[in-house]
N, C-alpha and C positions, 0 to 999 in steps of 0.2 A: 504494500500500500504506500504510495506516494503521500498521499497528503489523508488527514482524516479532521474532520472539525465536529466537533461534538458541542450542541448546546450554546452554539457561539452567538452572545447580543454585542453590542456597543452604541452607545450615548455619548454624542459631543458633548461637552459642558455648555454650551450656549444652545443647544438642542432641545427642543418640550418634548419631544419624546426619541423613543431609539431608534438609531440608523439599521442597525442589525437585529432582530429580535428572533431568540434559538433557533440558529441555523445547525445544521448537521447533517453532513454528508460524508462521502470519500471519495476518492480520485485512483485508481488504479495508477501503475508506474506502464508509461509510453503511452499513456491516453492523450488524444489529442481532446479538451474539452471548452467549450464554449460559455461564458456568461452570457443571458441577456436579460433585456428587460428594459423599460421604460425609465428615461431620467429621472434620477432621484431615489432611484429605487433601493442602492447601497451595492452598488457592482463596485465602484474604483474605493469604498469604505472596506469591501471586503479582500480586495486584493490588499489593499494598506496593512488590513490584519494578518493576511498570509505570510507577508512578508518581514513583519515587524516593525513597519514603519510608525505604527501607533499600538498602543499597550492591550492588549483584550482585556477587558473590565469582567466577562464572565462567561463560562466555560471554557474548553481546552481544542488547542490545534496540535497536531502531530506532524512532523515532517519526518519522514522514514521509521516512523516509533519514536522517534525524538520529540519529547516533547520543547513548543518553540520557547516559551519563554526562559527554557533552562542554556538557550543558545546564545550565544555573544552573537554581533551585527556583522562579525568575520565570516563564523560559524555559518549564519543564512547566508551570506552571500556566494559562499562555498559549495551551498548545495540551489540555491534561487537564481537566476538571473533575469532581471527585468528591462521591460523594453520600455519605456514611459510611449503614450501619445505623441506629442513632441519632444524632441531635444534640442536646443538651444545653448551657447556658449557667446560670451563677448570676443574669444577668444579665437584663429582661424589655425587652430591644430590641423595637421594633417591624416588625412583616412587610419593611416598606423599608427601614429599617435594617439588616436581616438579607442580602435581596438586595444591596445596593448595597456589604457586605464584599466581595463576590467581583470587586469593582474594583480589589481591590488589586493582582492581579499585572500590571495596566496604569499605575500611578502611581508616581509619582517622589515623593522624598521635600520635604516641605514643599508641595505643591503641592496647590491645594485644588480641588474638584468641577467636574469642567469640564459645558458645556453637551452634550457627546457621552455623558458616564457618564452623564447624566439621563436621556437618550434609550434609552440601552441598558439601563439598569434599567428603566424603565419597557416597554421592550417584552420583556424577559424576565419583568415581571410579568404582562403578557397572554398573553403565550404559555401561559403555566402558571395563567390566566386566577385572580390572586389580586390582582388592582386593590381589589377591595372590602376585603380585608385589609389594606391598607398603612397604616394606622395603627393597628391592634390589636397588643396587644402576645402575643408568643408564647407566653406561660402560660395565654393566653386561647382558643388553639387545640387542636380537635383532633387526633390523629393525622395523618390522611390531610391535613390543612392546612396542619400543620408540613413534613409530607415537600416537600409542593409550594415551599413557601415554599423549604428547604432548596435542590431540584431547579433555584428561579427563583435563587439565589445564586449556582451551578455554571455557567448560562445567561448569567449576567453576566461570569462571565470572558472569553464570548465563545470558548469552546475548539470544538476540531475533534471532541475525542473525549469525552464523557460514561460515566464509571467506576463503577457504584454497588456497593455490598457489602452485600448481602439488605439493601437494599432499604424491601421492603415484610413482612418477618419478624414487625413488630410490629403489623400493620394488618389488621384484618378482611378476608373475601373482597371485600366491594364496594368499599373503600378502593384494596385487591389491584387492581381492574380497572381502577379508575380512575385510577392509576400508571400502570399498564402500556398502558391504550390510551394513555395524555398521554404516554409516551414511543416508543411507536411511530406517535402524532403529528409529534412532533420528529426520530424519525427518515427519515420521509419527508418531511415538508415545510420543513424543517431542514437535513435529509442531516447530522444526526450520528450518526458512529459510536458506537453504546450495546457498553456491554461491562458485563454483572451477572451478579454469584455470587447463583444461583439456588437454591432447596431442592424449590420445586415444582414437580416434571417437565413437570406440564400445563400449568402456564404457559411453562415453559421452549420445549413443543411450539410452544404456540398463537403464540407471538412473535416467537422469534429464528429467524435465516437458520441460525445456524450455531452448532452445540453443541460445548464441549469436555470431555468429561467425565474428570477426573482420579481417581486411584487411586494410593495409597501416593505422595502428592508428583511422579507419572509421568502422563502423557496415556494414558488408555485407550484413551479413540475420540475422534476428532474429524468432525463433517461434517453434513450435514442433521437433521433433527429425527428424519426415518424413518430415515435411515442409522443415527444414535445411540442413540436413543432403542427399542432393541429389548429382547425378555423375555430373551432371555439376555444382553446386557450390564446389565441392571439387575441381573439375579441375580448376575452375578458380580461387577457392583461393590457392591453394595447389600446382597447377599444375603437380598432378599424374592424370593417368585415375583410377578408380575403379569400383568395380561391387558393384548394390546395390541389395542388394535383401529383399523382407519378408515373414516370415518364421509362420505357424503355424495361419494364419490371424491378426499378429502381427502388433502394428503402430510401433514397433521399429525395424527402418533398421537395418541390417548387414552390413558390409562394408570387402570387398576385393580390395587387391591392387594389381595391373597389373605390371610385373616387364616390367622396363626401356630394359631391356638387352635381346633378346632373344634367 
């Protein structure tokens, strides 16, 4: 088991009520899996708590049987690597320079570039096949370059489980597919577990093993694409109508949306 969360809430302090309220699931190790659900709902609150970025106020997360709060911020990031939404820097490092930060939650203080970190930047730069960037500097890129470049920095951590938060929200449809198949690349001949807050369903269908769709800070549905992914749970969490269809004897739905206006 990659990941297990048992009875998991959470409350901002300036919050009337909870973002989180007992969540509990698990995540298998090399599942490719999906968040969704409607803004607000507590997807990027709960990636926060996977990660440790904020404290769990109540119940318990597990990373490998490890339980997280027993972990230092080394410790997660040794087994987590996270892709944020965006990334931004004042700063115009170049493509290798960018990968070769996510060395750091393997290095000791004072200690300079060993011949292993070389190796492993480098081969998280082929993976995510951006060799040809590695001296350009990142204001010199575009969109879908930067995410990659980004994706190869998380790969250098060398982690078990890959985190991303939408992702690809700022990237055109082709940019879109081109993420998504290079991560269900990695997650098949990788075997990392991908876990992303998704917004579009069809990709959400076309990708992951296993959907969690949240509602009001609570798990709605959890489970296959066609388990999840139906016209009355999208209505009721979503509240659009849609048409589901499948295509080809396919288990992954398509999704169409019914306009408001006619």
């Amino acid at each position: 088991m990659a990941i297990k969360v048992s009875s998991l809430s959470f409350q901002y302090p300036a919050s009337p009520a909870k973002v989180l309220d007992s969540l509990s699931f698990k995540i298998e190790k090399n599942q490719f899996v999906g968040i969704i659900g409607p803004n607000g709902c507590g997807k990027t609150t709960l990636l926060k708590c996977l990660t440790n970025m904020v404290r769990i106020q109540e119940g318990n997360i597990f990373l490998f049987d490890k339980e997280l709060n027993s972990l230092t911020t080394k410790q997660v990031a040794q087994l987590v690597g996270v892709v944020p939404q965006r990334w931004e820097s004042s700063f115009s490092f170049t493509a290798k320079e960018l990968v070769a930060m996510g060395r750091y939650a393997h290095k000791q203080r004072f200690i300079r570039d060993k011949e292993t970190d070389e190796q492993v930047i480098n081969k998280a730069m082929k993976a995510t096949r951006i060799e040809h960037l590695a001296e350009r500097p990142i204001f010199q890129m575009s969109g879908g370059e930067l995410q990659r470049v980004v994706i190869a920095q998380a790969l250098a951590q060398t982690p078990q489980i890959l985190i991303l938060d939408e992702a690809t929200s700022h990237l055109d449809i082709s940019h879109q597919l081109e993420i998504f198949d290079l991560l269900k690349e990695l997650n098949e001949q990788q075997e990392l577990t991908i876990i992303s807050i998704m917004h579009d369903l069809n990709f959400a269908s076309q990708y992951c093993d296993q959907i969690i769709m949240m509602r009001e800070g609570k798990i709605f549905s959890q489970g296959s694409p066609k388990e999840t992914l139906t016209a009355a749970n999208i209505k009721e969490v979503y509240g659009v109508d849609v048409n589901v269809v499948f295509t080809n004897d396919s288990e992954r739905p398509l999704i169409s949306v019914f306009p408001r206006i006619n």
